[in-house]
GUSE-988940 format. One line per field, with one value per residue (C-alpha): z, x, y. Coordinates in nm, 3 decimals, decimal comma, always signed. Each point is the difference from the previous one (the first is absolute). Last residue first. Example, Ala and Ser with C-alpha at 12.3 -4.5 7.8 and 13.67 -1.06 7.14 Angstrom:
<sites>
pz <- c(+0,714  +0,066)
px <- c(+1,367  -0,137)
py <- c(-0,106  -0,344)
</sites>
This chain:
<sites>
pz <- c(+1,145  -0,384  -0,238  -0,169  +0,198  +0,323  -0,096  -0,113  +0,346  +0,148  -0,248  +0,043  +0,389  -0,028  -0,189  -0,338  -0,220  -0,251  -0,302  -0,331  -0,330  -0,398  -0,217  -0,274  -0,041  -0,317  -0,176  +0,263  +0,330  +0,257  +0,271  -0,022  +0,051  +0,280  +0,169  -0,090  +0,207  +0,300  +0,037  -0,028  +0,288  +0,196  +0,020  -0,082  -0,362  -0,133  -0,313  -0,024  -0,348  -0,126  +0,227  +0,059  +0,145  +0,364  -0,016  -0,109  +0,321  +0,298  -0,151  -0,035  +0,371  +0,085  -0,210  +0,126  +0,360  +0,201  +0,189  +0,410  +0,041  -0,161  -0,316  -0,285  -0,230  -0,364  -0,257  -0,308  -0,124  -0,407  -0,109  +0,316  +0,023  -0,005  +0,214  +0,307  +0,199  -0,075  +0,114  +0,366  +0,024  -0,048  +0,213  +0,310  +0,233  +0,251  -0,249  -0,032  -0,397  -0,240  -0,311  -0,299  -0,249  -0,374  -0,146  -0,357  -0,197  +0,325  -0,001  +0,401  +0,240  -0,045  -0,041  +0,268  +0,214  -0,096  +0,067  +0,318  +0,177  -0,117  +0,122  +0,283  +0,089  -0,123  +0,265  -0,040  -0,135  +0,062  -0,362  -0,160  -0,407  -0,245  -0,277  -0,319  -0,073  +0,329  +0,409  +0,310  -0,046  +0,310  +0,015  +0,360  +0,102  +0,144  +0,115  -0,045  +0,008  -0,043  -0,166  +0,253  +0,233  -0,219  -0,106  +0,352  +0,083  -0,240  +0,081  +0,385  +0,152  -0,014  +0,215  +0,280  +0,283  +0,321  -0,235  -0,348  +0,006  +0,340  -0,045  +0,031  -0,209  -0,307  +0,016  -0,054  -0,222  -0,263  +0,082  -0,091  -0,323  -0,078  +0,009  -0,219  -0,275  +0,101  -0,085  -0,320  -0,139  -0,024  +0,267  -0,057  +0,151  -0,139  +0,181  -0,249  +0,244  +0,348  +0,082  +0,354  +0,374  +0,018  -0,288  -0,359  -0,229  -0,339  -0,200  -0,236  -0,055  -0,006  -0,191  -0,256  +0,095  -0,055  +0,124  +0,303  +0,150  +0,332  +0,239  +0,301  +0,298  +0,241  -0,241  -0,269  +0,315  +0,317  +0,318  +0,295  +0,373  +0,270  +0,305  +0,108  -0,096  -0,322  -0,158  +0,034  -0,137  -0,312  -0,034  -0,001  -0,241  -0,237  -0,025  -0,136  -0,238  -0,144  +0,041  -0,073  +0,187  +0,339  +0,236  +0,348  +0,196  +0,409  +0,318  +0,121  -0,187  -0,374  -0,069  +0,062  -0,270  -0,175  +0,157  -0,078  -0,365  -0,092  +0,127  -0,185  -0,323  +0,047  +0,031  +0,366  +0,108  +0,063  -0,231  -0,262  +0,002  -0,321  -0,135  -0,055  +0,207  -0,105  +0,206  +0,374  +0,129  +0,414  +0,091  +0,403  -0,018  +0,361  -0,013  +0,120  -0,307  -0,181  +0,090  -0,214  +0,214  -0,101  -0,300  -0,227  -0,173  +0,041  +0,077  -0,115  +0,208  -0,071  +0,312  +0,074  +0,185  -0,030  +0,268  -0,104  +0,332  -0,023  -0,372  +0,060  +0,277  -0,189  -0,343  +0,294  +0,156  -0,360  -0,093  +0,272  -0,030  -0,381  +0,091  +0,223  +0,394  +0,185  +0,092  +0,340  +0,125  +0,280  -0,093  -0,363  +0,169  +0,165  -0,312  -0,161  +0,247  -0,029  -0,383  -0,017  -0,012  -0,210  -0,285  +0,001  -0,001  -0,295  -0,204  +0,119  -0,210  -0,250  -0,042  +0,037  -0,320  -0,191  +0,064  +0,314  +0,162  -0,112  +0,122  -0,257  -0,250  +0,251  -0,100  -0,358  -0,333  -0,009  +0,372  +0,123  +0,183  +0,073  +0,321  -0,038  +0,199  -0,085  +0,071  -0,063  -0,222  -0,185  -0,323  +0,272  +0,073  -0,352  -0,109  +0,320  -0,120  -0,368  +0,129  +0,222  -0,299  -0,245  +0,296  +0,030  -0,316  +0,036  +0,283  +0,210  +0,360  +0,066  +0,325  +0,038  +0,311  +0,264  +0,219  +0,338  +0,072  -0,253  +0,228  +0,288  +0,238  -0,140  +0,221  -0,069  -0,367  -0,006  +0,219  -0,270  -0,247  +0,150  +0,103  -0,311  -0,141  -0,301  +0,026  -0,349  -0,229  -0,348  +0,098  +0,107  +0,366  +0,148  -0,102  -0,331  +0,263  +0,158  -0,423  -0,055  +0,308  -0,088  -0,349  +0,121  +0,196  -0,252  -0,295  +0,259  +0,004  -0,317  -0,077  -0,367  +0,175  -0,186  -0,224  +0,139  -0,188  +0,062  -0,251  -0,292  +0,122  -0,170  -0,327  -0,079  -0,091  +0,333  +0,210  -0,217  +0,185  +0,366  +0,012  -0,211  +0,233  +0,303  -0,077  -0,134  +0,356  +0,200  -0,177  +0,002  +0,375  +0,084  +0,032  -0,349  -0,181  -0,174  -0,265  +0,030  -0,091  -0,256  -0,186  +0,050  -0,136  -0,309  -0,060  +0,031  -0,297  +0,067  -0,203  -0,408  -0,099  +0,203  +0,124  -0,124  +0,098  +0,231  -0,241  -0,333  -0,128  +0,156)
px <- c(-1,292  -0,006  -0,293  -0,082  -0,289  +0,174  +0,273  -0,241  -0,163  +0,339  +0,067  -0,301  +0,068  +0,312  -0,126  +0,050  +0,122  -0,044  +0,228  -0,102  +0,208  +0,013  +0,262  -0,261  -0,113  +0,128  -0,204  -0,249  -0,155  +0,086  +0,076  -0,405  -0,130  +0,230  -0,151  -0,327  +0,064  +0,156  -0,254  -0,262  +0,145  +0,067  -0,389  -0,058  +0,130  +0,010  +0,227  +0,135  +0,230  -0,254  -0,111  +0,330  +0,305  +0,014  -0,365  -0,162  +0,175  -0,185  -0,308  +0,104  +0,167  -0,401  -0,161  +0,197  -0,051  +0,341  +0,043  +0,035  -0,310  +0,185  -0,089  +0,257  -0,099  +0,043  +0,109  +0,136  +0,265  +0,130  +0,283  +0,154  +0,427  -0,059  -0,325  +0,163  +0,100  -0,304  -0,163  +0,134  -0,006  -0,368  -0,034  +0,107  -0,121  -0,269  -0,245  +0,211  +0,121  -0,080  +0,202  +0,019  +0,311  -0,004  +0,329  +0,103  +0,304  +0,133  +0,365  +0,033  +0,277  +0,030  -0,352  -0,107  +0,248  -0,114  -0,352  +0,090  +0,176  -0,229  -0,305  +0,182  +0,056  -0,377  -0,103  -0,213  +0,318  -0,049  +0,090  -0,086  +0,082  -0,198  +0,185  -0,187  +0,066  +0,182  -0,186  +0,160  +0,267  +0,052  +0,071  -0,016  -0,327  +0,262  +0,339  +0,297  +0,343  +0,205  +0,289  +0,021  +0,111  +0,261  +0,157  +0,054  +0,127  +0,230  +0,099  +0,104  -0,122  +0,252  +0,331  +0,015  -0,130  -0,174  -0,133  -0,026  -0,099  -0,150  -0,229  -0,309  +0,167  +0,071  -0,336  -0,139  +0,241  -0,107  -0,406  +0,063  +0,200  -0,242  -0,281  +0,139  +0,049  -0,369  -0,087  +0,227  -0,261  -0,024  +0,055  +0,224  +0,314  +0,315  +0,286  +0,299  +0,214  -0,037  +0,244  +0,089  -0,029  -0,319  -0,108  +0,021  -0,225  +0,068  -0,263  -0,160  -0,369  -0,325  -0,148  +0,277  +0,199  -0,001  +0,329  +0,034  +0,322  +0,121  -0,330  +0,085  +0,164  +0,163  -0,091  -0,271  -0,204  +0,085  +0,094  -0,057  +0,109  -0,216  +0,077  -0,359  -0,067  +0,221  -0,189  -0,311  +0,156  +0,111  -0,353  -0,139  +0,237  -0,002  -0,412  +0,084  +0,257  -0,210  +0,150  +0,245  +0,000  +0,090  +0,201  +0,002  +0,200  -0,141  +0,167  -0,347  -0,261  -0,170  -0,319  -0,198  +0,216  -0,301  -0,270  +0,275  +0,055  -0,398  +0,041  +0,302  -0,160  -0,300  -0,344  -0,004  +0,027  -0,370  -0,198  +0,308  -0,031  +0,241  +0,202  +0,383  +0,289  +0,269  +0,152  +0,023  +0,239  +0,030  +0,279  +0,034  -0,382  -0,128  -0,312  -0,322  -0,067  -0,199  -0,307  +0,025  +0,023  +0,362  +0,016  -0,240  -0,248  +0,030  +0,352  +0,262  +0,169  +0,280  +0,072  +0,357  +0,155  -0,371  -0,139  -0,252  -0,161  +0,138  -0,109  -0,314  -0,088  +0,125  -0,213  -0,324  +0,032  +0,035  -0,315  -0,207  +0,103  -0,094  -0,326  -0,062  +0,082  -0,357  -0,088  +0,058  +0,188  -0,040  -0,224  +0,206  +0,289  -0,117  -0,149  +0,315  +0,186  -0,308  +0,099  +0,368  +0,019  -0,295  +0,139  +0,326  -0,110  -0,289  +0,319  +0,199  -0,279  +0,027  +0,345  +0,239  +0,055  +0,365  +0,316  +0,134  -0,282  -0,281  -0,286  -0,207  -0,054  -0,275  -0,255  +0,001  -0,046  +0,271  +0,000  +0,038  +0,243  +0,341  +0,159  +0,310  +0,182  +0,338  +0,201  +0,347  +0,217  +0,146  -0,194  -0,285  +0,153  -0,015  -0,356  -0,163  +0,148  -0,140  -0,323  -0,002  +0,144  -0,309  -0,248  +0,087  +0,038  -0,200  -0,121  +0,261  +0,107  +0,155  +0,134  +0,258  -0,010  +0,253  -0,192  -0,184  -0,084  -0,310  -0,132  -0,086  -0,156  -0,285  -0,189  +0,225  +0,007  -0,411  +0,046  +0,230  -0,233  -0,306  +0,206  +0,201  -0,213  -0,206  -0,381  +0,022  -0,284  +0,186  +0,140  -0,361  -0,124  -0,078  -0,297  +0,198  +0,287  -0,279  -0,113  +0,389  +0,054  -0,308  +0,120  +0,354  -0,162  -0,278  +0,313  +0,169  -0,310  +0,011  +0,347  +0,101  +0,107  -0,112  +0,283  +0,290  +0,208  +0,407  +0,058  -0,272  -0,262  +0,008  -0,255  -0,202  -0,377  -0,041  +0,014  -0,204  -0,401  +0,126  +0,288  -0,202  -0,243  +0,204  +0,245  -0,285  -0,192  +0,271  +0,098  -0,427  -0,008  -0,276  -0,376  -0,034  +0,136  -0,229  +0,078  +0,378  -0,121  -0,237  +0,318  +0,221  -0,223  -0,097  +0,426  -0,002  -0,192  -0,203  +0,211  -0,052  +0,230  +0,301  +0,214  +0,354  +0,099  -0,251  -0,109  +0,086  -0,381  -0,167)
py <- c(-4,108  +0,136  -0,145  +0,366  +0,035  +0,013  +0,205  +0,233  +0,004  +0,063  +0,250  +0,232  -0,079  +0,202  +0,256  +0,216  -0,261  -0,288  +0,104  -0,206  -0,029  +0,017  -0,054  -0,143  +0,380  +0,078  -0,258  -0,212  +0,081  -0,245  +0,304  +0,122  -0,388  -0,009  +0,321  -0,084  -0,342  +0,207  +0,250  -0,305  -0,202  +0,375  +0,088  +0,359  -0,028  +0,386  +0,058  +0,295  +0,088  +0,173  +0,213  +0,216  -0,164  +0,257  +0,150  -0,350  -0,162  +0,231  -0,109  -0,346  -0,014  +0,133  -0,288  -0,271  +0,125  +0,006  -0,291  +0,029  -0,225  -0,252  -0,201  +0,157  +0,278  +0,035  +0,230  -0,157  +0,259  +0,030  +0,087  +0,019  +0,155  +0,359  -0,027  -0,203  +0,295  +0,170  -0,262  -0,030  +0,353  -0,007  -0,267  +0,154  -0,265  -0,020  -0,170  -0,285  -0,125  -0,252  +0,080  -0,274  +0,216  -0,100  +0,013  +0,018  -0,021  -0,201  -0,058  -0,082  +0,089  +0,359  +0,125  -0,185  +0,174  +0,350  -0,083  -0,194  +0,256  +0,294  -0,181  -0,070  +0,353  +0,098  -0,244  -0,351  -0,191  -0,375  -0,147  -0,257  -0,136  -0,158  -0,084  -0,111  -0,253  -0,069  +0,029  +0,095  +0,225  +0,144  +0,394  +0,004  -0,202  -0,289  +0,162  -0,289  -0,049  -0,222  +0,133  +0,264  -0,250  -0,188  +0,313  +0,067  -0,304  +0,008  +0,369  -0,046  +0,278  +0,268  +0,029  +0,316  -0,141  +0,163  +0,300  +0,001  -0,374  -0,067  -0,295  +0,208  +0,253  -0,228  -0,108  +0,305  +0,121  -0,304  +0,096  +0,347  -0,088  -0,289  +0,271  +0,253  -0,285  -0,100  +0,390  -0,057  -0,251  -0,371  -0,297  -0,292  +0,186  -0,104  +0,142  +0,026  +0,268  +0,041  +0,314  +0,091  -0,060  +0,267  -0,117  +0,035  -0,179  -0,081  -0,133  -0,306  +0,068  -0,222  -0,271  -0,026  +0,300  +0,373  +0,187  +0,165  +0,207  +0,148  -0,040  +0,177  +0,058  +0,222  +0,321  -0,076  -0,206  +0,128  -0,173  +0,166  -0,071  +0,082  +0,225  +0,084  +0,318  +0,008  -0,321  +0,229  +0,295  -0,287  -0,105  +0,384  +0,091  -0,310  +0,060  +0,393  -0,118  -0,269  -0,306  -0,248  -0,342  +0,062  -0,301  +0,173  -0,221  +0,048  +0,141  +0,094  -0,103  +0,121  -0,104  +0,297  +0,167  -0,153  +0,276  +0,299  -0,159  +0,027  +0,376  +0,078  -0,165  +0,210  -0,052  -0,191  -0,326  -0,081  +0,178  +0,007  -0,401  +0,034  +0,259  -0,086  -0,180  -0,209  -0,326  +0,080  -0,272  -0,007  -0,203  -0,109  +0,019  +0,103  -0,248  +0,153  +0,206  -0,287  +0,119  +0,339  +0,322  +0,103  -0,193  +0,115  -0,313  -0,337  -0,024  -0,249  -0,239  -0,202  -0,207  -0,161  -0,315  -0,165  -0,208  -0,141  +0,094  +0,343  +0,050  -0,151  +0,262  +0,272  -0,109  -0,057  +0,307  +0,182  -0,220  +0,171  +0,339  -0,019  -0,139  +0,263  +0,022  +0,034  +0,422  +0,156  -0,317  -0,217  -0,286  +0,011  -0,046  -0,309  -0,142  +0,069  -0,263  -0,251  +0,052  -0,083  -0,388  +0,014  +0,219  -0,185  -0,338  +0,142  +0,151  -0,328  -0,220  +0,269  -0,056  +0,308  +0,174  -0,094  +0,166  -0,181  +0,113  +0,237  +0,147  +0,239  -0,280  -0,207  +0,309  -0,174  +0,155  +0,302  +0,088  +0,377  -0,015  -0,147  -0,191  -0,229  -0,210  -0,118  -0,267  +0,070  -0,183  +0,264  -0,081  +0,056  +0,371  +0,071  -0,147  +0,179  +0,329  -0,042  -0,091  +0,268  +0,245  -0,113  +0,042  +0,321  +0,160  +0,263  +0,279  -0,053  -0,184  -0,318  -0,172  -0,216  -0,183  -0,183  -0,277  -0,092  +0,373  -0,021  -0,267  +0,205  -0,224  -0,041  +0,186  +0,288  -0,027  +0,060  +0,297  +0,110  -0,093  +0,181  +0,344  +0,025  +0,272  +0,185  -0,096  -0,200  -0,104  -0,103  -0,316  -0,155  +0,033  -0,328  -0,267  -0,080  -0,172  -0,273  -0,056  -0,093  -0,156  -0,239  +0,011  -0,190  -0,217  -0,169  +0,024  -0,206  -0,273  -0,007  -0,051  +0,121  +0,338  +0,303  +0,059  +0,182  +0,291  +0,042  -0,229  -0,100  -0,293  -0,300  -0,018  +0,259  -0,125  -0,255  +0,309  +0,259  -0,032  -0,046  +0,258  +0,243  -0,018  +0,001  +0,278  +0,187  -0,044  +0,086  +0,384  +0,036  -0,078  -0,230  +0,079  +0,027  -0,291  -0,147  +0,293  -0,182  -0,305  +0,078  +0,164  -0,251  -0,288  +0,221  +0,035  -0,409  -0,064  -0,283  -0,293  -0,096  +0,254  -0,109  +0,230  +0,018  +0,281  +0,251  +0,128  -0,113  -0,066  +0,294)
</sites>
């Protein structure tokens, strides 16, 4: 593929053959790891400096050495989607390390989507108001560094390793003593509270891996608990309903806490605000004690009105696109205005400078990023028919495509025929694919389930993601009506990482 990644040269081993013999080298490791190394090692000379908020593999060799040793130590444990429900391991983790969680205030966020958006957009507010934050967010993009952040950019990966090693005789104990060893998610949540308190931060912004009440970061009482909107997803752990999904993430929700809720389906909002009830928490509800007042499209994002719990924001530019991240910047504005009291202690709004300036900068890599012109090739992490929706109608909005071509790569544990169907009215055409995890959905089966949503000729089937992506392209550059055209990378989070990755990002 001559224009991908940019500005390769012809007469050089293409770099998309290196990834893939790297990552089918690979197989003793954890896939997630292995793609963030190969496509680290073959694309980091081809992208130029690293994009914010996503590490390159470090140029030190003898760090990179470190950092995959913790790497391939964390693959032996329990991956993110084996759980055995309970805070036993990580709370006996917190108590031999002295309870680190207790050492500052937290914000902790619950949902479905929109998560990660609203804890980046809650870290940049409190840092424009000079505190040092500390931030913890799953899953990673391209580099497991990303999750654990300070002062709004990932931790180092020569502190990653510090951090890792300075905690692992600790989990070694637990382990000894514990039914089953903590997981890999357990692990790095020890090591994101551990950092945090060594750092130390004035505030954490932790958002959970999966639930609430049973997810490893439920060991911190959250003086503002933000649940952003709930739908379907993980149904065979959180339940098929949005009342049951909402009773696991009311699991959040402490004593004497700010409830911030995004809106929500009536029969979720019942169960969160029973649960605020019970134990004496105040709520905060989007559409009624705050909201988003006006949006207008912008150059590179949207210009809106947000009203708070102090008052009105007006002319907030917010370089992210989409009404959903509109939603979001509400949540994450109230949020912050209840961890510093506004609404309650003190009556004055934020100051609005400040504010603007926050929101201003902004980022959410994998989140409708535009990573690639002529044509456009833009990424985005929705893998549920709720995001799907989200970024389908949002897509629509900010960009004048007369024809888009959608790249999906999505897991097998995922409702991906609700995912499509959400994306059918705006694809003409779909390249199926599937990314290089063990979780991936088979090229051939997403196909199958692909040709009864668009019909069988407007499937394409490319099971590895380099050539997905170059038919893709050579679909968008079509000539005469169709010079408007566009690319959507979606369906999972690691699809876009590894996209990233071949497009010459981080």
């Amino acid at each position: 593929m001559s224009d991908l990644p940019p500005n390769s040269d012809a007469d050089e081993p293409d770099p998309l053959d290196s990834f893939e013999e790297i990552i089918e080298a690979e197989t003793s490791r954890d896939p997630d790891l292995a793609v963030i190394e190969a496509g680290s090692r073959t694309l980091r000379t081809q992208g130029g400096p690293p994009e914010a908020g996503v590490p390159a593999r470090p140029a030190d060799p003898e760090v990179d050495k470190a950092l995959r040793e913790v790497e391939a130590e964390l693959a032996t444990r329990w991956g993110e989607t084996k759980l055995e429900p309970s805070v036993a391991r990580i709370s006996a983790l917190m108590d031999v390390l002295g309870e680190p969680q207790r050492a500052y205030p937290s914000i902790h966020i619950t949902g479905t989507n929109g998560k990660t958006s609203t804890a980046r957009m809650i870290e940049a507010l409190l840092g424009a108001f000079e505190l040092r934050t500390g931030r913890y967010t799953s899953p990673h993009v391209q580099s497991v560094t990303e999750r654990i952040s300070l002062d709004g950019a990932p931790i180092s990966a020569e502190r990653f390793v510090e951090t890792y090693r300075d905690i692992a005789p600790y989990v070694e104990m637990v382990d000894a003593r514990q039914e089953y060893r903590l997981s890999f998610f357990e692990v790095l949540t020890g090591m994101a509270y551990a950092a945090f308190a060594d750092a130390p931060v004035d505030v954490a912004v932790v958002e959970v891996g999966m639930g609430g009440s049973w997810d490893a970061t439920n060991v911190i009482d959250g003086s503002v608990a933000v649940v952003t909107p709930i739908d379907l997803d993980h149904t065979d752990r959180l339940g098929t309903t949005p009342a049951e999904i909402a009773g696991e993430k009311a699991g959040i929700v402490k004593r004497d806490a700010t409830v911030i809720m995004a809106q929500q389906p009536v029969d979720a909002a019942q169960v969160l605000l029973k649960k605020a009830v019970e134990v004496d928490a105040t709520v905060a509800r989007e559409g009624l004690e705050f909201g988003v007042v006006s949006r207008q499209i912008a150059v590179g994002g949207q210009l809106l009105t947000l009203r708070g719990l102090g008052g009105e924001y007006p002319e907030v530019y917010l370089p992210l696109h989409g009404a959903h991240q509109a939603h979001n910047a509400a949540v994450a504005l109230s949020a912050v205005e209840a961890f510093f009291g506004v609404g309650a202690q003190r009556a004055e709004p934020l100051d609005i400078d400040t504010v603007r300036k926050a929101f201003a900068a902004v980022s959410s890599p994998g989140r409708l990023e535009v990573v690639r012109r002529s044509p456009t090739v833009v990424l985005d992490a929705a893998h549920n028919p709720a995001g799907a929706r989200a970024a389908a109608a949002a897509v629509g909005e900010a960009f004048q495509f007369t024809r888009l071509i959608g790249v999906v790569g999505a897991s097998s544990d995922k409702n991906v025929r609700g995912l499509l169907e959400a994306f059918e009215p705006v694809f003409a055409e779909i390249v199926v694919t599937q990314n290089s995890t063990h979780r991936a959905m088979d090229a051939d089966a997403l196909a199958a389930v692909a040709v009864e949503v668009f019909g069988e000729d407007r499937v394409q089937v490319e099971p590895r993601l380099p050539d997905a992506l170059e038919s893709a392209i050579t679909l968008a550059e079509e000539e005469g009506e169709f010079a408007g055209g566009g690319v959507l990378v979606t369906g999972s989070v690691i699809t876009v990482g590894e996209a990233r990755l071949l497009l010459g990002k981080g």
